[in-house]
Each structure stands twice: as C-alpha cells, then as structure tokens.
C-alpha positions in Angstrom: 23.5 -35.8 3.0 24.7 -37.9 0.2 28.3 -37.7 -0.9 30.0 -38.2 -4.2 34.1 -38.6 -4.4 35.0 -38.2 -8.0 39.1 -38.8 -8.4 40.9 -41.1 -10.4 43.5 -41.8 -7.9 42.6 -44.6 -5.9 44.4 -43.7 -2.4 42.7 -39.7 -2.6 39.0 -41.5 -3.3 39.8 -43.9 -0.3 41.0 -40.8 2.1 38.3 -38.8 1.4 35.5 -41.4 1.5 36.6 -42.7 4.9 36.9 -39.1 5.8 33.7 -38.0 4.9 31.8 -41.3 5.8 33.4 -40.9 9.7 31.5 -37.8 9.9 28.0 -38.9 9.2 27.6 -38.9 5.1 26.9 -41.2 3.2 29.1 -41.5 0.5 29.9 -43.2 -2.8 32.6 -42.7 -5.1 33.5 -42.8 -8.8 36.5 -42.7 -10.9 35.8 -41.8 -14.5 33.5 -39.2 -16.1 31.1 -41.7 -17.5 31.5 -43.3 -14.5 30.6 -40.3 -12.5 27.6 -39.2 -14.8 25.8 -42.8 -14.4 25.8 -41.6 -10.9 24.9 -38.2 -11.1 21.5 -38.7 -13.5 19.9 -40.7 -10.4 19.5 -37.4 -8.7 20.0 -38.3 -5.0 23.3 -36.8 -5.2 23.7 -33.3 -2.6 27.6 -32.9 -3.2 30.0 -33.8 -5.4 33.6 -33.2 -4.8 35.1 -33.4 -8.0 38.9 -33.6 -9.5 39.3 -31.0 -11.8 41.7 -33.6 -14.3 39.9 -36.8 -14.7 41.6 -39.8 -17.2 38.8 -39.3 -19.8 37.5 -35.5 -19.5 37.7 -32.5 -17.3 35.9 -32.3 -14.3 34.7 -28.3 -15.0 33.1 -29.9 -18.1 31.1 -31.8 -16.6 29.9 -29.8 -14.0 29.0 -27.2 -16.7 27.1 -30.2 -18.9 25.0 -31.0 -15.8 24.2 -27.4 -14.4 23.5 -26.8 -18.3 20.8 -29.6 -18.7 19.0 -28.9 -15.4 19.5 -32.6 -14.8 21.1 -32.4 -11.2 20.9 -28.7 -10.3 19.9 -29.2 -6.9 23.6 -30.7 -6.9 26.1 -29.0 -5.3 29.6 -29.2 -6.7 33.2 -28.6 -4.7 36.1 -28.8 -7.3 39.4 -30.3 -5.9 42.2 -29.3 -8.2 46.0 -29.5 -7.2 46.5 -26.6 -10.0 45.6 -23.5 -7.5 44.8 -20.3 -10.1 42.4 -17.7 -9.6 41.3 -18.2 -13.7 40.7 -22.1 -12.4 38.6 -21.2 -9.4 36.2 -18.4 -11.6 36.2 -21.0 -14.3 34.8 -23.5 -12.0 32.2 -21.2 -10.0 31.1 -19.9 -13.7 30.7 -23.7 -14.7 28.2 -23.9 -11.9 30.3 -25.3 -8.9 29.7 -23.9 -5.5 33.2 -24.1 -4.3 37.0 -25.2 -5.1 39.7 -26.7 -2.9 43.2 -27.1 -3.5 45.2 -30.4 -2.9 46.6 -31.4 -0.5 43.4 -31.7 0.9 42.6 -30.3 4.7 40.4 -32.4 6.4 39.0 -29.7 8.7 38.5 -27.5 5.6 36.8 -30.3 3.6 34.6 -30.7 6.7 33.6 -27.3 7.2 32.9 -26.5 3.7 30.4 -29.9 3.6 28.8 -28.4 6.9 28.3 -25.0 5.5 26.5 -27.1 2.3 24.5 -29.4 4.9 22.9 -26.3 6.9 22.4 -24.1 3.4 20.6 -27.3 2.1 18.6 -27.1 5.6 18.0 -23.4 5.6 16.4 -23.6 2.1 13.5 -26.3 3.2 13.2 -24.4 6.3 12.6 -21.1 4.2 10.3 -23.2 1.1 8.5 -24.7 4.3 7.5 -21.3 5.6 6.8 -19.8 2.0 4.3 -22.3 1.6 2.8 -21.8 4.9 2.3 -18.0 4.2 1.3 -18.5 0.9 -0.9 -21.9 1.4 1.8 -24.0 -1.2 0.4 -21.3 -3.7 3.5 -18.8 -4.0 3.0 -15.0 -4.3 5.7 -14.3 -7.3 8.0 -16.3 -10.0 9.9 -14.4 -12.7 9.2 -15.1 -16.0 11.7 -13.6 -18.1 14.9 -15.9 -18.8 17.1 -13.1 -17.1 15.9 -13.0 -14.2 15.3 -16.8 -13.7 19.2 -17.2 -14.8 20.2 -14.3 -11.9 17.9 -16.8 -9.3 20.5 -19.8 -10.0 23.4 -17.5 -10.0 22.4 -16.2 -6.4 21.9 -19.4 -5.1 25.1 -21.0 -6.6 27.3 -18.2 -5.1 25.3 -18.2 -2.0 27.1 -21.0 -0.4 30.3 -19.7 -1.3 32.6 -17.2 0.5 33.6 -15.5 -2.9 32.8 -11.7 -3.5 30.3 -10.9 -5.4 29.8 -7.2 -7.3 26.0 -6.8 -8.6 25.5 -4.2 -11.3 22.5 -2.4 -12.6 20.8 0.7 -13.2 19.0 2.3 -10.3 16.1 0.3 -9.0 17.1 -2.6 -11.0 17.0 -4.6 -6.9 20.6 -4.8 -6.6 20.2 -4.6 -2.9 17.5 -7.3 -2.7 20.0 -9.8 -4.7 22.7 -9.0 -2.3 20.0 -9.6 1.0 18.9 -12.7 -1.2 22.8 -13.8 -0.9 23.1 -13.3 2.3 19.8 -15.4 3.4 21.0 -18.3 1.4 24.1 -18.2 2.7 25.6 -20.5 5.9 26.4 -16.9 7.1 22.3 -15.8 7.4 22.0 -16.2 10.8 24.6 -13.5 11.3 24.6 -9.9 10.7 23.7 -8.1 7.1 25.1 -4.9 7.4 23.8 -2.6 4.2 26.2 0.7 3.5 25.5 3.1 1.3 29.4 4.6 0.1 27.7 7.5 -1.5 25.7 8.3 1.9 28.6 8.6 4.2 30.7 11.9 4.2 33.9 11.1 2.9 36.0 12.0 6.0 33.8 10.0 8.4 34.1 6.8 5.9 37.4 5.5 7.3 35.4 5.7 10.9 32.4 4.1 9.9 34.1 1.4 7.7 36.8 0.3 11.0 35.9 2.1 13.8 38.1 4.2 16.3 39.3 4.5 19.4 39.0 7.2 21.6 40.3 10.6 21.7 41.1 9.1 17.7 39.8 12.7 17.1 38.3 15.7 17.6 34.8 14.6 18.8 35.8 10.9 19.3 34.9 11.0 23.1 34.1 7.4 22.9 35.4 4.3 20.9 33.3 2.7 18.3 33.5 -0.4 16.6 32.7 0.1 13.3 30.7 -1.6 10.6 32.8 -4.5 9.8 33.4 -5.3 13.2 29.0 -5.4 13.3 29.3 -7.7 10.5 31.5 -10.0 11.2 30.5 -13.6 10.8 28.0 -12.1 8.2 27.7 -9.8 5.7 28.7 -6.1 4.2 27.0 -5.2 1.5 29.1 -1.9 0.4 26.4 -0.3 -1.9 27.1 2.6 -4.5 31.0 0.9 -4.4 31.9 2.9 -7.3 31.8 6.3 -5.1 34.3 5.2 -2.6 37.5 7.7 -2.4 40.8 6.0 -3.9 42.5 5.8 -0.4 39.7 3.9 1.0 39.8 1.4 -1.9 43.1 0.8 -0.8 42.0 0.2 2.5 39.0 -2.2 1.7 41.8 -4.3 -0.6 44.4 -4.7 2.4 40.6 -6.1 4.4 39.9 -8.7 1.6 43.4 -9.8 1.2 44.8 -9.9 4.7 41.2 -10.3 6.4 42.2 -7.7 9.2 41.1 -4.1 9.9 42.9 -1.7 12.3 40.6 1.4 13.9 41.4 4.8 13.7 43.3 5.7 16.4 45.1 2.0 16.5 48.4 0.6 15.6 46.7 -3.1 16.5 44.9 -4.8 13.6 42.1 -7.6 14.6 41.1 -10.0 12.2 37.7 -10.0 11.1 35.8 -12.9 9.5 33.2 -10.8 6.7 32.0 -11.3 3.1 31.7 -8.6 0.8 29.1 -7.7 -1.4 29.2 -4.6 -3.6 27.1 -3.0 -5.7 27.3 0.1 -8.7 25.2 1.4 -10.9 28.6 3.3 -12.7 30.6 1.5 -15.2 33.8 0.3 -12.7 35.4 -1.1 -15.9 35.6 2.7 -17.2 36.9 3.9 -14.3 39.7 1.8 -13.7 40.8 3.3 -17.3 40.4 6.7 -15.6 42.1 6.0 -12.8 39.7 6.6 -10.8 39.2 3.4 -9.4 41.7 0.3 -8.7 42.2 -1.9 -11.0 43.2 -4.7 -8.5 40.5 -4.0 -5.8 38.1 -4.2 -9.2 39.4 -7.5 -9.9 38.8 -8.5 -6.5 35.3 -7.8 -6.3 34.3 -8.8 -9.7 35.5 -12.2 -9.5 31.7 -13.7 -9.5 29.2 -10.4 -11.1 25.7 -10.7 -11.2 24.1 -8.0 -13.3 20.1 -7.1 -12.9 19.0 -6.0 -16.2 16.7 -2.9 -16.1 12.6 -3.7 -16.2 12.2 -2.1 -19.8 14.0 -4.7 -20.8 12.3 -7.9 -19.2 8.8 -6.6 -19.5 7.3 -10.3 -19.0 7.9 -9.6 -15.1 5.7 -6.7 -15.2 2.6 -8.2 -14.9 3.2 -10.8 -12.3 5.4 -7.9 -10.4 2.6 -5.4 -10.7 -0.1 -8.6 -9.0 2.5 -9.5 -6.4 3.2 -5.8 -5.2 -0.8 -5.1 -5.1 -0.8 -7.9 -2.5 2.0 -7.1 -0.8 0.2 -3.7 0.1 -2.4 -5.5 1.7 -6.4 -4.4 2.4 -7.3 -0.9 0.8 -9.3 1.1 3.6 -12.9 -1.0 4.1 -10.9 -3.4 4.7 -11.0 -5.6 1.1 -8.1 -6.5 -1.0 -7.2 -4.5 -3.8 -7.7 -5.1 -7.5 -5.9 -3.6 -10.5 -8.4 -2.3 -13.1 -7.7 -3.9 -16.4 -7.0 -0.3 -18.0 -4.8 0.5 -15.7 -2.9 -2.3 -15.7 -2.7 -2.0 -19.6 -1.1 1.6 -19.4 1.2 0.1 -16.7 2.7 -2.6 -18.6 2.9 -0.3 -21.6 5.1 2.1 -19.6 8.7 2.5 -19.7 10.1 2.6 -15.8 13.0 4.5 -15.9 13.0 4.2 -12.1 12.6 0.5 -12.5 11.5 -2.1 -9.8 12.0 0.5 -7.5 9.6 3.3 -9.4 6.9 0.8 -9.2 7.0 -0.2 -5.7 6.5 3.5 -5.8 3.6 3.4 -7.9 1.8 0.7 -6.2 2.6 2.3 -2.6 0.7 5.8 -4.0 -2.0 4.0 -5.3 -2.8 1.9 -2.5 -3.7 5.0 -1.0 -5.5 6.7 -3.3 -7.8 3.7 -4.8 -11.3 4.0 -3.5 -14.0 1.4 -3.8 -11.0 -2.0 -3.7 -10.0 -0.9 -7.4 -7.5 0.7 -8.9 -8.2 3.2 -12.1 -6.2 4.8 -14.6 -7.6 8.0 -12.8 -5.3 6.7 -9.6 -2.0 6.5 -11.5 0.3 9.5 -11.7 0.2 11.5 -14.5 3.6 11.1 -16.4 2.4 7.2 -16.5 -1.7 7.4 -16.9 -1.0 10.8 -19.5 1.1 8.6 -21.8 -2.1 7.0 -23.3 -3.5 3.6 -23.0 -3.4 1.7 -25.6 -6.1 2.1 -28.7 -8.7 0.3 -29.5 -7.4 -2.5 -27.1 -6.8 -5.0 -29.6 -9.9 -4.2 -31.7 -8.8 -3.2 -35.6 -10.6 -1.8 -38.6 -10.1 -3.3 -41.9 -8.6 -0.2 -43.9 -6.1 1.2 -41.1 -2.7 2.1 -42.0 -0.9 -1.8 -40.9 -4.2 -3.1 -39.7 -3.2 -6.4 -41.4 0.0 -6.8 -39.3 -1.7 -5.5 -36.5 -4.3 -7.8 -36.4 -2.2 -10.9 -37.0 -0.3 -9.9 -34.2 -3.2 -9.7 -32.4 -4.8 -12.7 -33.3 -1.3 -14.5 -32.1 -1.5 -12.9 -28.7 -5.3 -14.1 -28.1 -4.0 -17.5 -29.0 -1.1 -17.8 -27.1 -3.6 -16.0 -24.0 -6.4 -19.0 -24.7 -3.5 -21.4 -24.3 -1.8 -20.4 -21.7 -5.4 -19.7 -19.6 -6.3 -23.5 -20.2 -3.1 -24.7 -19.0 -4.1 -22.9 -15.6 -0.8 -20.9 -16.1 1.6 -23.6 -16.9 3.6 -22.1 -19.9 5.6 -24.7 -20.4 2.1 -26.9 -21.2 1.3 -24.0 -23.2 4.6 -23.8 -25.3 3.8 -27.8 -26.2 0.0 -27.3 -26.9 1.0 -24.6 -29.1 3.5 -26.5 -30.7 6.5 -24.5 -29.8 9.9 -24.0 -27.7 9.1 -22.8 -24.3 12.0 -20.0 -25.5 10.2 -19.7 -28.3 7.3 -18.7 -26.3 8.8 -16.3 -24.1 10.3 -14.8 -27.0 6.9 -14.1 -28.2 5.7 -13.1 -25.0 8.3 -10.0 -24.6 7.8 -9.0 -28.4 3.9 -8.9 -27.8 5.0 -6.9 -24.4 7.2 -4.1 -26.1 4.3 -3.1 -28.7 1.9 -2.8 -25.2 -0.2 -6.1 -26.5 -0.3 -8.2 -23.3 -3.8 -8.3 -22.3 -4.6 -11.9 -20.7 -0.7 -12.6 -20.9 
C-alpha cells in the first residue's frame, strides 16, 4: 500500500514517514497543495494523510476537488488536523475523506486506522474477484440514475470509517441493504451484522433485548442473556425503524455511543462494548425532535454522516435494469429454462408508480416467477392494480391529427434515437452521450423525462 504524508511541517512529515515506512508502506511525502496534487493525478496513491491547514490552501479543499473530479477516487483520504471540532470532522467526511485524526498524532492509532484501510482495500478485490467469477466479468446489475450511483460512493466512503451513519427513506426504498452494504465494506465484515427492527420489539422487552440481563433480572428471567449488542460486538447494529424507539431508551442508546459501555438488566457492572451503529427511519427525525418526541442530541449523534435512498418513482432509469436483474435472480421457471419478461409487460412495469418501491417489486417478480408458464412473462401474470393501470397506447405509433401528436411524435422520434445509439454502443452510454453529441447528464436527464411519460422501450 502506497502512502502519501501531506504536512507543511518538516519534523511531523519526517515522524510520520519513518513511522509509516517501518511498518511496511511505501511512502512519499509532500508539502504544498500543488505539490501534493502533482502527486495525487499519478493515481498510484491508496492513502493520503492530509493536514487540514496547508501554506497555500486547505487540505478539505482539496480532497473535495479530487473526490469531485473522479481523478483519484479510489484514494482514500485520513485528515490530520490539530483543530478537533465535530463541524471539522463532518466537513471533512462530506469533502470525501474516509477518516480524521487529531494531533498529536498516536502512532498505534495511525497504524491501526492504515490497517483497517489495507484489509478494506483487500476485502473489495476479494469481493470484485468473486463477482466476476459468478457473473463471468459480465456483472448482473449497475444503477443508472445519478442518485443512486452518488449513494454507491457515499457507502463506500463511510464504510471504512467508524462514524454512525442514519439512512432515510420511504419504505422499500433498501435502506436495510445500504446499511448490510456498510457493513460488508467495512474492516468490521468479518464480524457480526446484527439487523433490529425497534418497531418489532415490545417496548418493555426492548431494554432486554438491546443489553441483556442477568438472572432472576425479572419475572421470567430464569436465565441470563447477553443481549444484542453484546452479539455484535466487533461488528455491527443496524437499529432499523430508529424513529420508534421509546424516549428512555434513546437515552440509553446515547450513554452506549458516548461512553461505549452497556450495563444489563439486572447489573450494577457496565462492560464496554466495541459496536457501530447504523440506523435507519422512514419518519422525519428532524420533526420529531421539534416535538419532543425524539432527542435532539442522540439525533445529532446519529445523523452525523446520512445517506438518504430516494424512492423508485423518482429514479425510474433503474427500473429497467432492476426489473432484468431481479428476473435472474429468481432463477429457472419450472421446465427448467430461464425466464424472460414479455416486452408488454415490461412496458406496463416501467410505467408504474411503486408505492412499495424496491421492495414492491421484488414482490412482483417473486409472484410472477411462479405464475409464468411457458419461460415468459405476460401482462396476464402481473397483478391487477399494476397490469389494470393500462399499457401504454399505441406503443410509440402516432396518427397525424391527434390532440399533441406533433409533440408526441417528436418525443418519440428522440427516444428511438437516443435507443439506436445507445444499442450500437453495446450499452455504453457514456459512448452514446458523445455520439449523440451531448453531456452524459444531459443524457440521463433525457432518459428519466422519456421514463416519466412511460416512453422507454429499447432504453
């Protein structure tokens, strides 16, 4: 692993690149902005601890220039600042950098936070090396829409990190799969990932659950139990549905982030407990706080890095490759063939709202995977508050005369070329967006307007 020390003090670049080099990194260091970014474009750079103050620019800037261009993304940035602030350290994670330390530095903490970098950086090839195995280097599913490509470099920024992380969405939205995704990026994956629905537990038992007891804690406690942060620990809680937890447990969960100790039921002894957090809500927390009816400081707490999942209706360019990647993941229908969506069915699909989200059409695709005879499946498969909403008319095909037939078919006649250009650049939309003569953004912006009227055949 290749290490860059950016500092403008000469004996702190010297400390850290002997410390660093003495544990098996290569290392190189640099003084200056510029001097830094000569260093950075050549791309071979895996970390770079960076000074926060630097003689001719701030060190968050330039992490947020890099992360900005794409230029270096796959490097991974630890600011050293000797101003500790909690609005320095989200500024910094929200500029793109992985991590922050504090000087003085500690050696043992500078060392452990590279290790956690070298085996994430390990674990990802290990996990790209097996997705191409499965997959045969093809891939099964990429997101299309800007949103959810932007929430893929967020989870795997934050990953590394120890911070909290509260994901918000509507129902369905795959809060729970970003919070996994977290987890299996993080140097924590090969411990525990403990899911807990707040909303699930009765709230007299959560206390129980949440820390465990002892025995004879309480009526029916004829055995102790450890509780579900002591499963996680050295892993993960991912405290789903956060926004239904009772007021004196948020107090609870605060004293566990801040102190890093729980004591069970039944206990005067508290045991510390090495977990990170990960919550989720589909309430707004933000209004609640102002109705007292949840912490303000615990909210503060978790929200330091948020990720929201924006609902499907709104990033209807995943639909398509969602709906293809699902139908897979079902597997053979029953003689034995793989499936295939009928083109009509598909159209009525992508035309459809999902109030229940990603979620709904797992749903969808599960039910039909039953019901499909003959490999296919037909409108006639779908369920009937999605197949009785209409397909679309005429499928692209307008007569001269209509009411807006001109608009129509201009539209139209933009869709079929954007669909020829994108089909002879074997998918490639970036080589689409050129041979068209337009921004890739531009293009996607085209592709969700096309998507929201229901014209996405070929797309």
């Amino acid at each position: 692993m290749h290490v860059l020390v950016i500092d403008d003090e000469a004996a702190l670049r010297q400390i850290l690149s002997n410390l660093v080099s003495r544990a098996g990194y290569s290392v190189d260091v640099a003084s200056t902005v510029v001097e830094a970014t000569a260093k950075l474009v050549r791309g071979d750079v895996d970390v770079a601890l960076c000074d926060v103050r630097l003689p001719d620019g701030d060190g968050i800037e330039l992490v947020r220039s890099f992360k900005a261009s794409g230029t270096v993304i796959d490097t991974q940035f630890i600011m050293v600042t000797a101003f500790a602030s909690m609005e320095t350290a989200v500024e910094a994670l929200r500029a793109g950098a992985t991590d922050y330390i504090v000087k003085p530095v500690h050696n043992e903490e500078l060392l452990h936070r590279l290790a956690q970098i070298e085996a994430m950086c390990g674990l990802r090839a290990e996990n790209k090396a097996l997705r191409n195995l499965v997959t045969g280097g093809r891939g099964l599913y990429k997101f299309n829409s800007p949103a959810m490509q932007q929430i893929d470099r967020l989870i795997s920024r934050v990953a590394v990190t120890n911070s909290t992380v509260l994901i918000t969405g509507e129902s369905g939205t795959g809060k729970g799969v970003a919070a996994r995704s977290i987890h299996e990026q993080s140097p924590r994956a090969a411990f525990p990932f403990i899911p807990v629905n707040c909303s699930a537990i009765p709230e007299n038992l959560l206390e129980s659950e949440f820390f465990g007891h002892t025995k004879g804690a309480f009526t029916g406690a004829d055995r102790a139990r450890k509780g579900l942060f002591t499963e996680a620990d050295r892993g993960t809680i991912f405290l789903d549905e956060i926004g239904e937890l009772p007021l004196n447990l948020q107090t609870k969960l605060l004293h566990v982030i801040e102190d890093k100790q729980i004591r069970s039921v039944g206990s005067e002894q508290a045991r510390s407990v090495d977990v990170r957090i990960i919550a989720a809500t589909n309430r707004n927390l933000e209004e609640m706080v102002k109705e007292g009816k949840f912490r303000e400081d615990l909210y503060f707490r978790l929200s330091m890095f948020n990720i929201h999942m924006p609902p499907l209706r709104e990033r209807r360019s995943d639909i398509s490759g969602l709906i293809r990647y699902l139908v897979h993941n079902a597997g053979l229908d029953s003689s034995g063939g793989m499936l295939e969506m009928d083109p009509e069915a598909e159209e009525v699909m992508l035309s459809y709202k999902w109030p229940g989200n990603v979620r709904q059409l797992e749903n969808v695709i599960n039910r039909v995977h039953i019901l499909a005879d003959g490999g296919r499946i037909t409108l006639a498969d779908l369920p009937p508050e999605i197949s009785n909403q209409g397909a679309p008319q005429n499928h692209g095909k307008f007569v001269a005369g209509e009411e807006g037939s001109l608009r129509d078919q201009l539209r139209h006649r933009e869709a079929e070329l954007i669909a020829k250009a994108i089909s002879e650049a074997g998918g490639d939309r970036k080589a689409a967006a050129q041979k068209l003569g337009i921004g890739l953004s531009s293009l996607y912006r085209k592709l969700e307007e096309l998507a929201d009227l229901g014209i996405t055949r070929g797309m």
